[in-house]
C-alpha positions in Angstrom: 14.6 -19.0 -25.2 17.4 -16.9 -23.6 16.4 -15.0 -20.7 18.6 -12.3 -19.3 20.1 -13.0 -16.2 18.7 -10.7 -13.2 21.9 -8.8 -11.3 21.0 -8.8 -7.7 23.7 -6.8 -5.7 23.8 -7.6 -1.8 23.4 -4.2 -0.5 24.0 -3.9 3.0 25.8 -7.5 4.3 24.1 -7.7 7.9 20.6 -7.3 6.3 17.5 -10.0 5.2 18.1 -9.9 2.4 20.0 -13.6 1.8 17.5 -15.0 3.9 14.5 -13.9 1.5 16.9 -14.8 -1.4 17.1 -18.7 -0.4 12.8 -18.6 0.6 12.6 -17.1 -2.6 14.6 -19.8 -4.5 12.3 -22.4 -2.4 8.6 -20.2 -3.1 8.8 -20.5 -6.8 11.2 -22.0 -10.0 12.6 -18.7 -11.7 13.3 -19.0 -15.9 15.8 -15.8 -15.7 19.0 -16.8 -14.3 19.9 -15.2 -10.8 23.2 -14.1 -10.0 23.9 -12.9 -6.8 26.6 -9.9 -6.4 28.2 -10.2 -3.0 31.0 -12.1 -0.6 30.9 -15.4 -1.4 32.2 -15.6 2.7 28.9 -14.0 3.8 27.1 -16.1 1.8 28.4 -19.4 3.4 28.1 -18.0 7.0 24.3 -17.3 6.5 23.4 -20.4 4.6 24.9 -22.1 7.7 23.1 -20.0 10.4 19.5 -20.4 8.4 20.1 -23.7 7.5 19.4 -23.4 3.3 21.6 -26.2 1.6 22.1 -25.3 -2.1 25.6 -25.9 -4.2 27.4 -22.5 -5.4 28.6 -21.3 -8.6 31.6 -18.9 -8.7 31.1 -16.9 -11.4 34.1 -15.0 -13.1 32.4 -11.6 -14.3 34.6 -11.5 -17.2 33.6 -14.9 -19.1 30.0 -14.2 -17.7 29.1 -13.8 -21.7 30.3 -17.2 -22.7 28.9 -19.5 -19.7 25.3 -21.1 -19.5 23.4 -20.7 -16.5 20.7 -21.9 -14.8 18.9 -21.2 -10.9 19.9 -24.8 -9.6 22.9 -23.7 -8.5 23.6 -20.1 -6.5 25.4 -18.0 -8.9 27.7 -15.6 -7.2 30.4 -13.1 -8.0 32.2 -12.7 -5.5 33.0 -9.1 -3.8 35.5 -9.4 -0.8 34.4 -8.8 2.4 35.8 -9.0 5.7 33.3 -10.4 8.2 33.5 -13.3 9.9 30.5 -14.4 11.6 27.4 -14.6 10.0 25.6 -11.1 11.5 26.6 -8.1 13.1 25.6 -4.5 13.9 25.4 -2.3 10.8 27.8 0.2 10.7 30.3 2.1 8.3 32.5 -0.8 7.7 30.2 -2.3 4.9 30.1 1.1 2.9 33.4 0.2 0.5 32.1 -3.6 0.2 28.4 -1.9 -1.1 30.0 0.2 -3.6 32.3 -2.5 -4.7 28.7 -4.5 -5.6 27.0 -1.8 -7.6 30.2 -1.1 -9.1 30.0 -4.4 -10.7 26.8 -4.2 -11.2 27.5 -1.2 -13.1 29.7 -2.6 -15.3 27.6 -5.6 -16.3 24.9 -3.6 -17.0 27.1 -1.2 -19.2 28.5 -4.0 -21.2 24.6 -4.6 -22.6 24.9 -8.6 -20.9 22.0 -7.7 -19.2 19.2 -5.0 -18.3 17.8 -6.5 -14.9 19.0 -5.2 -11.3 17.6 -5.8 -8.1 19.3 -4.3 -5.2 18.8 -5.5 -1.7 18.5 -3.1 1.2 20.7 -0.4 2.6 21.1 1.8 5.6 20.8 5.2 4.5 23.1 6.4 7.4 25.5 4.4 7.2 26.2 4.0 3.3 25.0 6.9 2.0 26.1 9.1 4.9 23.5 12.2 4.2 25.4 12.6 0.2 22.3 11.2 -0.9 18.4 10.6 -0.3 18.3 7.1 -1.2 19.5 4.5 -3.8 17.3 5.9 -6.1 19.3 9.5 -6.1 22.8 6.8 -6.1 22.2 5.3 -9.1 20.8 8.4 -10.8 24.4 9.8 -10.2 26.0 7.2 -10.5 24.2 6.5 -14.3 24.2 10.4 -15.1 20.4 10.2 -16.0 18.8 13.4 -16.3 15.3 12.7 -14.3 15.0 9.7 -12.3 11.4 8.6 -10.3 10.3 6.4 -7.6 7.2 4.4 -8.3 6.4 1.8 -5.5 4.5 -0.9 -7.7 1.5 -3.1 -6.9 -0.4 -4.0 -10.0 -3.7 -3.2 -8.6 -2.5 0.4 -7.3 1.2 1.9 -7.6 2.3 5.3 -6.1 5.1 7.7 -6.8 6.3 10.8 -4.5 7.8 13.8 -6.2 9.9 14.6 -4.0 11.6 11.1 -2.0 13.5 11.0 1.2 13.5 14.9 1.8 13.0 16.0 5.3 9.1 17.5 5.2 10.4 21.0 6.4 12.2 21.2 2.9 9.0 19.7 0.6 7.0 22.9 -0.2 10.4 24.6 -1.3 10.8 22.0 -3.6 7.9 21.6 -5.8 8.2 23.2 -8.7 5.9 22.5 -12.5 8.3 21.1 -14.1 9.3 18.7 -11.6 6.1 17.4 -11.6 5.5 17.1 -15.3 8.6 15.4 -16.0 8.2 12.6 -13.4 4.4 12.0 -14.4 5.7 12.2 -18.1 8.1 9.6 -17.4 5.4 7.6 -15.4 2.9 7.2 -18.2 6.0 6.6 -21.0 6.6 3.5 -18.2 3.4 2.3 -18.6 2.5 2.6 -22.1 5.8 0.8 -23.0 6.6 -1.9 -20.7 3.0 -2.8 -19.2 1.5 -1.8 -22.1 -1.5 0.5 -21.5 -2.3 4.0 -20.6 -2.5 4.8 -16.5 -5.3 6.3 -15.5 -3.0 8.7 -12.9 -4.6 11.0 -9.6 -2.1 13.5 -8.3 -2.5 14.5 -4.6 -2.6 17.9 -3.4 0.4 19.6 -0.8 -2.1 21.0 1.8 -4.9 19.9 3.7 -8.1 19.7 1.3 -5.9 21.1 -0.9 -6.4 24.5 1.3 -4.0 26.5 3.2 -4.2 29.9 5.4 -0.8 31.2 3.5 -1.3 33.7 1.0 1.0 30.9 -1.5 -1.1 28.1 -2.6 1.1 25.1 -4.0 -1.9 23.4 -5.2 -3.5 26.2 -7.1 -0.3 27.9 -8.3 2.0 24.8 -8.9 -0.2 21.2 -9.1 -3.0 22.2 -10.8 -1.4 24.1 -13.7 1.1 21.4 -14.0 -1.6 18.5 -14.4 -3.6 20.9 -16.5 -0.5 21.1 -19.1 -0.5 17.0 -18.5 -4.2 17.3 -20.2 -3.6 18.9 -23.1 -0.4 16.4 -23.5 -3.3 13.7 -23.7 -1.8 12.3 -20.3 -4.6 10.7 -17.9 -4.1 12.6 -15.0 -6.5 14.3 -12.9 -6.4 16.1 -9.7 -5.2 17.6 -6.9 -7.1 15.5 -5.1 -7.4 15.4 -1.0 -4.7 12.9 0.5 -7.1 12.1 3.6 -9.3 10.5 0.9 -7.7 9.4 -2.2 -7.1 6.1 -0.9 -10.4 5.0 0.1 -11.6 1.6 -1.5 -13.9 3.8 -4.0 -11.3 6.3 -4.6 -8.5 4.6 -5.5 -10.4 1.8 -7.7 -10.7 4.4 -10.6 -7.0 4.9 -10.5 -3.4 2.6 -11.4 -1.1 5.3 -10.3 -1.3 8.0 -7.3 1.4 10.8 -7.4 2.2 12.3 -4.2 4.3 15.3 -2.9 6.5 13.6 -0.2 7.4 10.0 1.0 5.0 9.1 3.4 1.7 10.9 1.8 1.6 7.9 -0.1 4.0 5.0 0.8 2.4 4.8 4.7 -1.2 4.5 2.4 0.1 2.0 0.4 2.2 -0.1 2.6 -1.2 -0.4 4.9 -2.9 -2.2 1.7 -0.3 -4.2 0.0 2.1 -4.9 3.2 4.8 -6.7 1.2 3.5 -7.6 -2.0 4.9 -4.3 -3.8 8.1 -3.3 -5.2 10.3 0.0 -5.5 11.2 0.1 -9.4 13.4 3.4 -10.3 12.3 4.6 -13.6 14.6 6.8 -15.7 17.6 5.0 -15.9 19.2 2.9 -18.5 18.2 -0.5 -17.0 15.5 -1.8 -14.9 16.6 -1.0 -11.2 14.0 -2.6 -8.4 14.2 -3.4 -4.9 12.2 -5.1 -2.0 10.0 -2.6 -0.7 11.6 -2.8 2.7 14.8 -2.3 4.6 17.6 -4.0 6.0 15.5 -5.3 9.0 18.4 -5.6 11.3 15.7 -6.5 14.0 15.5 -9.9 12.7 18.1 -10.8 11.0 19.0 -14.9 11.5 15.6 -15.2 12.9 14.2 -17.1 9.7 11.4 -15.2 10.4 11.5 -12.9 7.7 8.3 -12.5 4.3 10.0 -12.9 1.2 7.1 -11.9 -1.0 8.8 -8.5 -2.2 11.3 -10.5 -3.7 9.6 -12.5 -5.2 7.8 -10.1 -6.9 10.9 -8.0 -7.7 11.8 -11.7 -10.1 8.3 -11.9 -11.5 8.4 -8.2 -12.2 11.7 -8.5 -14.3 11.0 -11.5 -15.8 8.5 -9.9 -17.7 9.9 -6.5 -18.6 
C-alpha cells in the first residue's frame, strides 16, 4: 500500500517540539512516512543535547515524487536557519524561518503529493505579531478558504469555539447566526465523511444559565435560532445548554462534540479531562491541518521532560483520514 507522507513543519525552532518528535519515533512504528520541515542545523543541535541517535535523510522537495521513503531514517527538508546552539529565548528572529516552513509546506500540499500537515507550536507574539489569532486564522489566509473551524479532538468528547483566540471583551460582538451555522455545518460534514457517523453535537450558551440582566439576549436572539435552523437541516444539535454544567460526566456522555462561544469556555473543560491526549485539527481547508494541542513550552525545553502523547495522536489521527 502507499501511504501519504505526513508534512510536519517545525514551527517555532526553540520549542518541544523535536523532542516529542524523536519520543514519538521511539513510542510507536508509524506506516505513513514522516517528513520533517525544518533546519537541518537545529535538528543536529537538539538530537545532540537530548541524546536521540537516528541517521538523517536530506530530502530534495523537488524529486520528493520519485523517491521511496520510509520512518527509519529522519526525513528532513531542510529550511535555513541561523542558530547555533541548540535553545534560545523565543523572539522575532525565528518569524522569516517559520514562514519559510509553511511556505513549503504549502507548496507540497498544493502539488496534490500529499494531504497530511501537522504543525508544531508557535508563539503567537512573536510570529504572528497581533495580524492574526492563531495558526488556524494563518492558514485560512494563507489557503483563501472561505470558513475555517477549530475542533480540539478526543474521540470520546471533541470541542469547537466559535469564536478562537479573540480577547473576551470582543466575543458578544462577534456572534452572529450565520457564524454559528456554518462552523457547526462544517463540523457535522467532518464527521459524517472522514469518521464516518453523525455527531450527536450540544452548543453552549454566551451567558450565565444562559441568562443575562441586558435587555439583548445572545442566547435567545442568536444561539437558539441558529441551532433551531440546524434542526430542520436534520443536524444533531441541541442546546444552548449551561457551560457550568455541560461537562459533567452525565452530561457530556450523551454528546461527541460541544460547541462553545470563546476559547476557554471549552478548551480549560476539556484540557482538565483529556490533558494531552487530544489534538487541534483545522477543518475547512483543503488538506488535513493538525497540531499538538499545546504550545512551544519554552519552560522546558532540553529538559527531556516533555509528554509526547499529542503527537502521537496527531500521526494516528492522519494515518487514518
Amino acid at each position: 500500500m502507499n501511504y501519504k507522507p505526513i508534512l510536519i513543519v517545525h514551527g517555532e525552532p526553540n520549542s518541544i517540539l523535536l523532542e516529542i518528535f524523536f519520543k514519538s519515533l521511539k513510542y510507536k512504528k508509524f506506516k505513513n512516512p514522516l517528513i520533517l520541515i525544518c533546519s537541518h542545523k537545529i535538528l543536529k543541535f537538539q538530537m545532540k543535547k537530548l541524546r536521540f541517535k537516528m541517521d538523517i535523510k536530506i530530502i530534495n522537495p523537488l524529486l520528493l515524487d520519485e523517491i521511496r521513503l520510509d520512518n527509519k531514517t529522519i526525513n528532513i527538508i531542510d529550511i535555513e536557519y541561523n542558530q547555533n546552539i541548540s535553545f534560545q529565548k523565543i523572539s522575532s528572529k525565528s518569524s522569516d524561518y517559520i514562514k519559510d516552513c509553511f511556505k513549503m509546506s504549502l507548496q507540497i500540499l498544493n502539488s496534490g503529493l500529499t494531504n497530511k500537515l501537522i504543525n508544531g507550536p508557535i508563539s503567537k507574539s512573536s510570529f504572528l505579531n497581533k495580524k492574526f489569532l492563531g495558526i488556524t486564522e494563518y492558514l485560512t489566509k494563507k489557503t483563501k478558504a472561505s470558513q475555517s473551524v477549530m475542533l480540539i479532538y478526543n474521540k470520546r468528547l471533541s470541542v469547537c469555539p466559535i469564536t478562537t483566540h479573540l480577547p473576551l471583551k470582543f466575543v458578544a460582538k462577534s456572534l452572529y447566526k450565520k457564524k454559528i451555522i456554518k462552523k457547526i455545518t462544517i463540523i457535522d460534514s467532518f464527521y459524517k465523511k472522514n469518521l464516518r457517523f453523525k455527531p450527536k453535537i450540544a452548543v453552549l450558551g454566551l451567558n450565565p444559565h444562559c441568562e443575562t440582566v441586558d435587555k439583548f439576549n445572545e442566547d435567545e436572539r442568536i444561539i437558539k435560532p441558529a441551532i433551531k435552523y440546524l434542526s430542520r437541516k436534520k443536524i444533531n444539535v441541541k442546546g444552548p445548554f449551561s457551560a457550568d454544567t455541560a461537562f459533567l460526566r452525565e452530561n457530556r456522555k450523551n454528546f461527541d462534540v460541544i460547541v462553545g462561544m470563546y476559547h476557554d469556555q471549552v478548551l480549560t473543560p476539556v484540557k482538565t479531562i483529556f490533558e494531552y491526549d487530544a489534538i487541534n485539527i483545522t477543518l475547512g481547508l483543503p488538506f488535513i491541518r493538525v497540531s499538538p494541542d499545546h504550545g512551544p513550552n519554552q519552560k522546558m525545553l532540553g529538559q527531556n521532560k516533555s509528554n509526547p502523547l499529542s503527537l502521537v495522536r496527531a500521526i494516528e489521527f492522519l494515518e487514518k483520514n
